[in-house]
N, C-alpha and C positions, 0 to 999 in steps of 0.2 A: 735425360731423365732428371727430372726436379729433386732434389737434394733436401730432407725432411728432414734433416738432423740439425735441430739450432746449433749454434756454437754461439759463445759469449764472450767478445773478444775486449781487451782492456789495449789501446795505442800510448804510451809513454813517448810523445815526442816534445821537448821543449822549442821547435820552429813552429809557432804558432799556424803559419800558413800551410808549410808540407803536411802538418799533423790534422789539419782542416781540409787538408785536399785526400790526404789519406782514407780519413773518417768517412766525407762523402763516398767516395769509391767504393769502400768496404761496402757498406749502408743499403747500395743499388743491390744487393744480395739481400732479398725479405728473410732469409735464413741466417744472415748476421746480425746477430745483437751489440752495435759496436758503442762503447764507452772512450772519452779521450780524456788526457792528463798530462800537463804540463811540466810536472816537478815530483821527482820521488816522492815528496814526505805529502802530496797529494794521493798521488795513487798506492802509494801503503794505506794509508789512511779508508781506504774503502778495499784491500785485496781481501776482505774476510769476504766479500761476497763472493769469490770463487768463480770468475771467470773462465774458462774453456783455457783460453789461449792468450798468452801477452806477446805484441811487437814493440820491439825496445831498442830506443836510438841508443847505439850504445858509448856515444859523447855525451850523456847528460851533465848537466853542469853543476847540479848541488850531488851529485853520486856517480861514482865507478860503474861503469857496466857490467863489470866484473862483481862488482857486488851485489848489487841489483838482483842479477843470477843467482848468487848466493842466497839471499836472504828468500827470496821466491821457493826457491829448490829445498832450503831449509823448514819453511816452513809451511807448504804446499806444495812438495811433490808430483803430485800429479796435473801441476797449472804447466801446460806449454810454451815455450818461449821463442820466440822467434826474433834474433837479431839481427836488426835492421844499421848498417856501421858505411861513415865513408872510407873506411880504410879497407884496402886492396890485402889483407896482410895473411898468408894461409897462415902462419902459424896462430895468429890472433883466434882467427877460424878456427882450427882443430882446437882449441884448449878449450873454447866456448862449447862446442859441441860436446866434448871430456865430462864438460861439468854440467851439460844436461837439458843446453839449446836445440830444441829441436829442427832449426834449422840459421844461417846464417847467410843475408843476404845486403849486396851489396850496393847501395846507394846512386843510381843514375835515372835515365827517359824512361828506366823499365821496371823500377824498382816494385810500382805497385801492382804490375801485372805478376812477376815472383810471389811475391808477398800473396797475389789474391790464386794463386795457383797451389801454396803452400798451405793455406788458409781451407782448401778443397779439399786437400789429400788430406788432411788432419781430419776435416768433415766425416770423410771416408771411414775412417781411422775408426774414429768415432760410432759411425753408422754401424760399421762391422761388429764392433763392441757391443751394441746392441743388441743385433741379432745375436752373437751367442750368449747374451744374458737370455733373451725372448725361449731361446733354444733350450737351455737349463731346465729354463722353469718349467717349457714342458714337457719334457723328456722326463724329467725330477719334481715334479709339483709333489710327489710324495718321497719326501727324506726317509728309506729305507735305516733308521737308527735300529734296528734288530738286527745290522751289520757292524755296530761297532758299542752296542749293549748287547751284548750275548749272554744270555742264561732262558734255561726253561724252569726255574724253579718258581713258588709258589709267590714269594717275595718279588724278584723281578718283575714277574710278569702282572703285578698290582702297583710298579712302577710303570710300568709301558700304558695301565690302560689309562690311569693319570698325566701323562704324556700327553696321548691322546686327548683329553679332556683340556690341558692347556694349549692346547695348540688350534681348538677351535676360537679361542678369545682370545683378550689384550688382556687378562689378568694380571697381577705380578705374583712370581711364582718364588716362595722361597723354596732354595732346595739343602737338604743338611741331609749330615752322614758323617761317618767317619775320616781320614785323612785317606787318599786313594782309592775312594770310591766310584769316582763318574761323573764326577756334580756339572764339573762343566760338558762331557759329554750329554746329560739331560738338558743342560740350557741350548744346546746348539743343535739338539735334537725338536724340540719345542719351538726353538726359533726357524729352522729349517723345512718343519710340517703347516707354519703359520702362515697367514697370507702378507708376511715380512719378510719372507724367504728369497725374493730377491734384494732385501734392503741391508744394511751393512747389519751384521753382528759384533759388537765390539766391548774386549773382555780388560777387565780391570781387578786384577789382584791385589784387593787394599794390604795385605799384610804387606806384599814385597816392595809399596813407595813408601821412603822417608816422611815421617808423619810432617814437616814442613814444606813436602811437595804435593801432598795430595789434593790440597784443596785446588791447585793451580790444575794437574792432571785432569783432573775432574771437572771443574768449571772454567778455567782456561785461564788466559793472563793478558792484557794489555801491555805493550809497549811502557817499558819502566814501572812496571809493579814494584817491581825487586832487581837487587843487582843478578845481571847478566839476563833482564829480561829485554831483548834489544829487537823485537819484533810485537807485534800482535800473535797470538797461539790461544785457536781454538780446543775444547777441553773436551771428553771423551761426550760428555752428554751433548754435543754438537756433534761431534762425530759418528753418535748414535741415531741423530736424530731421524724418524719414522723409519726405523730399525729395530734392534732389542741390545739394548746394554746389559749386558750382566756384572754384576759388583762380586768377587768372590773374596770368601773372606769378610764379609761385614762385617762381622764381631767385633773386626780388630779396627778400626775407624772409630778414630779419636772423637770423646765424645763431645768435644768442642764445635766439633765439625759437623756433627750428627743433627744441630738445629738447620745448618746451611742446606744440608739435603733432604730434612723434612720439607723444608718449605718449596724447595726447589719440586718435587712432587708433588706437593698438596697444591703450588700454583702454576704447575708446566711451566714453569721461566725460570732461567740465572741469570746473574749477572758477571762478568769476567772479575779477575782480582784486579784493583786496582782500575775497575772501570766503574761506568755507572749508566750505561747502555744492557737495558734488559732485553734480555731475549727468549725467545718463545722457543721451547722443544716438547719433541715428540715422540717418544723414543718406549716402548715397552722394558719396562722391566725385569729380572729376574736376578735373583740375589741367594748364596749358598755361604755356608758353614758350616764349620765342625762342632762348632760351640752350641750349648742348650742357652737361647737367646732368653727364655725368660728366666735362667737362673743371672744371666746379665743384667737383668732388667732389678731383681732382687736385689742385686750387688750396687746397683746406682752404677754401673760400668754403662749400660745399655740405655737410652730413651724408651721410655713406659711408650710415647703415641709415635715414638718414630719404630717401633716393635709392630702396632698395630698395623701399621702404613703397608709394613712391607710383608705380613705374614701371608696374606693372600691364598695362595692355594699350595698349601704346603703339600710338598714331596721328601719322603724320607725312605734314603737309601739302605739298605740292606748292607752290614759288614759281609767281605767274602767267606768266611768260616760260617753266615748262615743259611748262606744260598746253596750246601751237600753236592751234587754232583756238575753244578755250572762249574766249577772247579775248574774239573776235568775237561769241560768245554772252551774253556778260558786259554786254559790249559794247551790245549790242541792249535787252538787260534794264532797263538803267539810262536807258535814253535813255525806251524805255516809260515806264518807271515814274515819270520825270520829268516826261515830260508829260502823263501823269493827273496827279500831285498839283498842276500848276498848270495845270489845264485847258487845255492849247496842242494844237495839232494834230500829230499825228503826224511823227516824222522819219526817217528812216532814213540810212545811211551810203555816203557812195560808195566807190566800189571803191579811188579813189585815200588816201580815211581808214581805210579795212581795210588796206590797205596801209602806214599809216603805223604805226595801231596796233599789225600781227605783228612790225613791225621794233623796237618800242620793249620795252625790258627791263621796264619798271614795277621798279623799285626796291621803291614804297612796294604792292605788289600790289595785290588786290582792292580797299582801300582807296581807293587813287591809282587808278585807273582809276573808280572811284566819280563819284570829285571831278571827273576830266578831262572825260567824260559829260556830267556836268551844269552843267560852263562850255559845255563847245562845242554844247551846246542853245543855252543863251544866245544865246552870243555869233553864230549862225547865225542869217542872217535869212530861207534859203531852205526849203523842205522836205527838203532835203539836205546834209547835214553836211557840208562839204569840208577837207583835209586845213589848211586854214590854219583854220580855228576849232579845231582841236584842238591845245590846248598841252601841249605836253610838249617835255623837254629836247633837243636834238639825238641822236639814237640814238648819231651818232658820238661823241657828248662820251666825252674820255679817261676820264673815271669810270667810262661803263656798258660800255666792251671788254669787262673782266672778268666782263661778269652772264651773259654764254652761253662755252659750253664751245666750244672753235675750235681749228681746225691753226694753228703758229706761224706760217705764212704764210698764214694770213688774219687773225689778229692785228697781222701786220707791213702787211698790208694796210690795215685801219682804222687802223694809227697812223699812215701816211703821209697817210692822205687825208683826218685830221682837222688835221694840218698844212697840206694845200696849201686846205681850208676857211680857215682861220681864216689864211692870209698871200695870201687870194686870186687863189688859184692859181700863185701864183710859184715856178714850179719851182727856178729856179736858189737863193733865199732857201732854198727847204724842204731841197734839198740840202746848203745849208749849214749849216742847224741839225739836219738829221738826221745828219751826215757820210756820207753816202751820195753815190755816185755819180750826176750826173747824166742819163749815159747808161742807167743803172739804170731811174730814172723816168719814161725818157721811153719805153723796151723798156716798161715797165709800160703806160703808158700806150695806146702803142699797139695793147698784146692786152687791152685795155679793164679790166683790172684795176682802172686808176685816174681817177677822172671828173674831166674840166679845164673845164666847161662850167655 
């Protein structure tokens, strides 16, 4: 059966003739794309094009073979290597395969019938990989994301149809919310219903790089940009490319940097640091924050048209204290899924921890409620979760008043009764540190406003 799967093979031989007789041989395969190269700092010199597979004599005379391996595996992973060596030596053998030769063969009458046998089963390899991408996508041509955005409330579900709406285009989609909201589950939701959905998705948290590495991260770096840049290293928007990059965190993207990615947008090309080879990308966008990008924009913090660039089809997430009983669904999800991943028996929640959970603001949102879940499994020794294995802050702490929207006298209300909490119910003390009226608090009291017990 004829063999449809190109492969792009790169031969590093410095015997100009073996590596000429090689080339040919290969070649008589219309499914091999074969390139030759004489001298490492030649064929580094073009490995950004990404070859399938390298055979590599592994006595080159300007480089170690051993390093050669190296710098390939460091900086292209998934490029195959095939060492090609006259030496007979197994250990030489096992430590090259260690470091991530896919095969090591040994230099005689036979050498290229190995080589072109190796070169097959890699095909193979390959071909396999295929079909289960072909497979995914149609099994999954629709990313069921209402398996890992769970809510039926009013809010979410004006997230989902917005989803939906970006996932029929290449729009760029900003998404903003709160800190543990989802944001990146909406970008990979979006990206996975798109017709990209086989193409890589790849996610870039500008806050968590050193502001003197992002720009490298991002647009990639030539050989000697900077010290300790001792390869070529392509940058996320080539690794994106006719994919979807998501940028999270923008806000925080110095704004130095904020001209090099306008433009990088506005003309589909960059250029590497330290290079001057432009290159063409393709890559959909989608970018989130926590931050209100046009109060950045006020502040001279943010680019006014690199704002425009990116707002696109904005989606904004819902904090979890306003989505009311997704909570509880959140809630339930996580407890599940807990204990499958550590094979425990089933829990579910009393009415008295539903209860504690609608009262509680979650600050840290879906996130924090994540985390909370999966102590109070824990920390529960029953089949039922009670409202004491579930930690969380006091609802009434003076902090979280502010996280829900309330009449001033139910504001004045939790601020009296997180006083008469924390001074133990001491009315007359609380009076005196609120300057209020006694008799005030105890009228309160008695039309049950306020709890003494």
């Amino acid at each position: 059966m004829k063999n449809t799967h190109n492969l792009k093979i790169f031969i590093l031989e410095d015997d100009t003739w073996y590596g000429s007789m090689l080339q040919h041989y290969l070649s008589l395969n219309p499914d091999f794309e074969v390139k030759r190269f004489e001298s490492a700092k030649e064929f580094f010199s073009k490995l950004h094009e990404l070859p399938d597979v390298v055979t590599l004599d592994y006595s080159m005379p300007d480089m170690d073979g051993d390093l050669v391996l190296k710098k390939i595996k460091d900086s292209y992973p998934n490029i195959q290597v095939i060492i090609i060596s006259g030496q007979e030596d197994v250990g030489t053998a096992i430590n090259l395969l260690k470091s991530g030769a896919f095969d090591y063969i040994v230099k005689d009458e036979d050498t290229k019938d190995h080589v072109w046998k190796s070169l097959m089963h890699l095909s193979e390899i390959n071909g396999l990989k295929q079909q289960v991408e072909q497979l995914k996508e149609q099994v999954g041509k629709k990313y069921d994301f209402s398996k890992f955005l769970i809510g039926k409330s009013d809010p979410i579900q004006k997230v989902f149809a917005l989803i939906e709406k970006a996932s029929k285009s290449n729009i760029t989609v900003s998404v903003t919310g709160e800190t543990g909201t989802g944001k990146e589950m909406v970008a990979k939701a979006i990206h996975y219903n798109s017709d990209k959905s086989n193409k890589p998705f790849v996610a870039v948290n500008v806050a968590a790089i050193p502001k003197d590495l992002i720009e490298s991260e991002l647009f990639g770096h030539e050989k000697g940009a900077f010290t300790g840049a001792v390869t070529r290293r392509i940058g996320k928007f080539e690794e994106a490319n006719n994919g979807t990059l998501f940028l999270d965190e923008i806000g925080e993207l110095d704004i130095n940097l904020q001209a090099k990615l306008l433009r990088a947008l506005q003309e589909r090309e960059i250029t590497r640091v330290g290079g001057n080879e432009v290159v063409q990308i393709n890559a959909r966008i989608i970018v989130a924050t926590h931050r209100n990008l046009l109060d950045e924009v006020a502040a001279k913090r943010f680019r006014e048209d690199l704002y425009y660039r990116l707002i696109g089809l904005p989606i904004s997430l819902p904090a979890l204290r306003e989505r009311g009983t997704d909570i509880l669904l959140l809630a339930k999800h996580f407890v599940d899924q807990f204990c499958k991943e550590n094979q425990m028996e089933k829990k579910s929640l009393s009415e008295e921890s539903q209860q504690k959970l609608l009262n509680y603001p979650f600050p840290g949102n879906v996130r924090e409620l994540k985390s909370v879940m999966e102590l109070s499994v824990v920390l529960s020794d029953a089949e039922t979760i009670q409202p004491e294995n579930i930690s969380v802050q006091n609802s009434n702490s003076i902090n979280n008043i502010m996280a829900k929207e309330k009449s001033l006298k139910e504001y004045e209300v939790d601020i009296i009764q997180y006083f008469l909490d924390k001074y133990d119910r001491d009315v007359l003390l609380v009076a005196k540190k609120l300057d209020v009226g006694k008799s005030t608090l105890y009228r309160m009291i008695q039309a049950g406003e306020l709890v003494t017990k």
